[in-house]
C-alpha positions in Angstrom: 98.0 100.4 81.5 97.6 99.2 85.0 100.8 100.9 85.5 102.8 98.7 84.0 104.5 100.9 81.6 106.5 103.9 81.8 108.6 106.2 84.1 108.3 105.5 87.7 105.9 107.6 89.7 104.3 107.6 93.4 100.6 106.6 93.4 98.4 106.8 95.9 97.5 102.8 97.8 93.9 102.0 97.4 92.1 102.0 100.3 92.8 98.0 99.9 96.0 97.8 99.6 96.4 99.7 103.3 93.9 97.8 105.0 95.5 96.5 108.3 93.5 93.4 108.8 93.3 92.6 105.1 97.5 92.4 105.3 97.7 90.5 108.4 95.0 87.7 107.2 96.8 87.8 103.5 99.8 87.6 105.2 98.7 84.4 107.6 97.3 82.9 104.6 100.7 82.9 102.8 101.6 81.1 106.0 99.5 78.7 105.9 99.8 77.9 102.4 103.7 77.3 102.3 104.6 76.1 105.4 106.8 78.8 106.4 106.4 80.7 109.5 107.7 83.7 109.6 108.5 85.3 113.4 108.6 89.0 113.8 110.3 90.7 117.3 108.1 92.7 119.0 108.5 96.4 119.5 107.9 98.0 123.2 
């Protein structure tokens, strides 16, 4: 049932779910959407 129910298990991310670009617009959209920025240090 969608896994909802049951023991925990791994499962594989949908092809989706790992999408790069599909994250970072979701995420930019939350942004967006509440007001709240959200400012990450970058890694050299």
């Amino acid at each position: 049932m969608g896994e909802l129910r049951g023991g925990l298990t791994r499962v594989e991310l949908s092809a989706g779910a790992a999408d790069a670009a599909t994250g970072r617009g979701l995420w930019e959209l939350s942004e967006r959407a509440t007001g709240v920025r959200f400012v990450f240090p970058t890694t050299v």
